[in-house]
N, C-alpha and C positions, 0 to 999 in steps of 0.2 A: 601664160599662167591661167588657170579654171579659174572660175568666178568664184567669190567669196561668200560662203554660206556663216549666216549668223548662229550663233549655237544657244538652247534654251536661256541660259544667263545674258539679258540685257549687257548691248554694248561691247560684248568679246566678242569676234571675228576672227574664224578658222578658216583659212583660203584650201577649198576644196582638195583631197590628193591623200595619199597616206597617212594611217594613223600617225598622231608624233610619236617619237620612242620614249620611254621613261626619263626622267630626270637622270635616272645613271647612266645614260646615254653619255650625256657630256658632260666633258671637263673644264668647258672655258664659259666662261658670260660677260663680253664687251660691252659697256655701259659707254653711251655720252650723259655728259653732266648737265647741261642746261637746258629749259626745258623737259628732263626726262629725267635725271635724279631729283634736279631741285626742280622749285618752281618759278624759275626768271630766270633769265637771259642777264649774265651779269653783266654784260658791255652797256646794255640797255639800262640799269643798276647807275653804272659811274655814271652812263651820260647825264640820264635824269638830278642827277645831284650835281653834276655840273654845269647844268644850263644847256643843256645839247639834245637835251631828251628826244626831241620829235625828228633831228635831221638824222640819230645814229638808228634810233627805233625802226625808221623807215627802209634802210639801206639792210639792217636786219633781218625784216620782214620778206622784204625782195628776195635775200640770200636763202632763205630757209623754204619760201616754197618753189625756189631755181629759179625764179627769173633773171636772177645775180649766177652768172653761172661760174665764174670765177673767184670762187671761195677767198683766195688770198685776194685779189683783189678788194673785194670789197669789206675786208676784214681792213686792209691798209687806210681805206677809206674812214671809216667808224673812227681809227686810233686818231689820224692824222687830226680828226674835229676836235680830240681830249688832250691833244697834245697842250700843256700847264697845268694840269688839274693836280691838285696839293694829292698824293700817295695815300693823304691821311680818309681819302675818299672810300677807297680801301677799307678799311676799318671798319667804316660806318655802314656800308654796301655786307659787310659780313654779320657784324651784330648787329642790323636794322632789317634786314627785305632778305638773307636769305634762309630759305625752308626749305625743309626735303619735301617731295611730294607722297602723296599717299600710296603706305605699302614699300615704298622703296627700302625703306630699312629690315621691315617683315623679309620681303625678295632675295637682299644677299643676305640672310642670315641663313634663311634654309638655303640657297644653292649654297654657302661655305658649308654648311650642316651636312652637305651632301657631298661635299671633296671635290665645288669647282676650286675655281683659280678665279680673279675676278680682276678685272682690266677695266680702268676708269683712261678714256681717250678722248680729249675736249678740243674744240677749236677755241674752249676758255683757255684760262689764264691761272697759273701754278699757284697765287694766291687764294685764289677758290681752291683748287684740286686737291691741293696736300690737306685741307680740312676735312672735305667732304671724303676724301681718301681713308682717313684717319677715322671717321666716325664711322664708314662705312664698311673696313676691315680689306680695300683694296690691294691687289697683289702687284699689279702694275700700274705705271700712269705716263701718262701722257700729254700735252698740253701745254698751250704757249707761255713765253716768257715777258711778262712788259720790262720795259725799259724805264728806270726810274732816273732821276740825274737834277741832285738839289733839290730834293723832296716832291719832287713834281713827277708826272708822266712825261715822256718825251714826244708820244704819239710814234713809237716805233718799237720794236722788240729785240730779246738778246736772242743769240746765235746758238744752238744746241747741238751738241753730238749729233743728232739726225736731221738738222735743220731750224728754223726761224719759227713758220709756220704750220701746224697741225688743222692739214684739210682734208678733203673726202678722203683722197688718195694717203695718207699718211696714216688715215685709222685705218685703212683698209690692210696698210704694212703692218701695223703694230698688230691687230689680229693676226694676220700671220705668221709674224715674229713671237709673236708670245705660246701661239700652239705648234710652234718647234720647239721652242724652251722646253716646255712641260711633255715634249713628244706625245701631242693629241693633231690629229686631221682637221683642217676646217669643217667639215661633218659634223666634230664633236664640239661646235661652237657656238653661241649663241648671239646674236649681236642687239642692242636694242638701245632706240633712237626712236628722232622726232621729225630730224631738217632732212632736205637733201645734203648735203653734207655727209650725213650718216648712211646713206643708200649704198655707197662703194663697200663698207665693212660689211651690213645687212646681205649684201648680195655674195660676199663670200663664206659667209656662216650658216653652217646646216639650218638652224631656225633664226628666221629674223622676224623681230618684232618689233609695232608700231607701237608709240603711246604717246596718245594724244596728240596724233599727229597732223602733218599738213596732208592734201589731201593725196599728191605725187607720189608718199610717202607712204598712207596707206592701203595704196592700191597695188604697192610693188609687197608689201611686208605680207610674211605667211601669218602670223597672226596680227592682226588691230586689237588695242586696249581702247576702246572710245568713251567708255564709263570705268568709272573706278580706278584704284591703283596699281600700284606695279604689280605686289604679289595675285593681282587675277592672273598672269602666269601662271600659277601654281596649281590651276583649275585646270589646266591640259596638260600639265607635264609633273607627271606625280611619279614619286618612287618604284 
């Protein structure tokens, strides 16, 4: 891939090569939630309120900028420390720490504006998803299941029509399963993330893009957000 040239607006990063196409180019835009819609890591959320903060944080950290290269793996890991944590944790993790991050609501309002289709696809957890889904007008979702059993967490997950766990490889399925649906190309796709995790969907989406990302992450992504929020998107890919 050509080096990455910064463009006069502080912080946006266009990786050298052809103009992008217009926003009516494409018809999809794959969101991961954590980190990149909102702003926390909800696993990192429960743990902190659980007394776990700094063994799940770390294992996290690893995960997102690959040193963990085994996504399910170390997603098993994280649960297995939360395993009795009262559900009602939940709750408080929702009305207390989380925020969307800046622009993100601006972003899918004009790509819906413009006839995407918008796909929320998380290595979180369905309790986050179906909010942030909801608020943010998502067309698909994705995203794991926790296991509850006597109010508590169990430190393990439920079983889905497509599987347990949602990692690199299973957003990188749901991107392509959702632009058969709607009969658009990966060409006409947009994907945008933070972790490695997100790199398998980004690499099959005509534009992929970084925000605020780790650093593995934005050196593979055709644009970097490293100032500001989501909708600076909207500065390279205009109608």
């Amino acid at each position: 891939m050509s080096s990455p040239a910064s463009l006069p607006a502080s912080g946006l990063v266009l990786r050298d090569g052809p103009a992008l196409p217009p926003l009516s180019h494409y018809k999809l835009a794959a969101f991961d939630m954590d980190s990149t819609l909102i702003g926390i890591e909800c696993i990192d959320e429960i743990a902190a309120l659980a007394g776990k903060g700094q063994e799940v944080a770390a294992i996290t950290e690893a995960a997102m900028r690959g040193e963990i290269t085994d996504f399910k793996d170390s997603l098993r890991r994280r649960l297995a420390l939360l395993a009795g944590t009262p559900a009602a944790v939940l709750d408080r993790v929702l009305a207390e720490r989380l925020t969307f991050n800046p622009g993100a609501r601006e972003l899918c309002a004009a790509l819906k504006a413009a006839g995407l289709k918008l796909v929320l696809v998380s290595g979180g957890f369905t309790f986050f998803t179906r909010f942030v889904a909801a608020e943010l007008g998502m067309d698909f979702v994705r995203s794991n299941e926790l296991e509850i059993a006597d109010g508590a967490l169990t430190g393990g997950l439920v079983m889905q029509d497509w599987g347990d766990i949602c990692d690199g490889e299973q957003k990188r399925r749901m991107l392509l399963d959702c632009c058969a649906r709607i009969a658009c190309t990966p060409a006409q796709a947009i994907a945008v993330g933070d972790g490695a995790n997100d790199l398998p969907m980004m690499g099959a989406a005509g534009l992929s893009v970084a925000y605020h990302a780790k650093p593995r992450v934005r050196e593979q992504a055709m644009v970097a957000i490293n100032d500001g929020g989501l909708d600076r998107l909207l500065e390279l890919v205009r109608p």
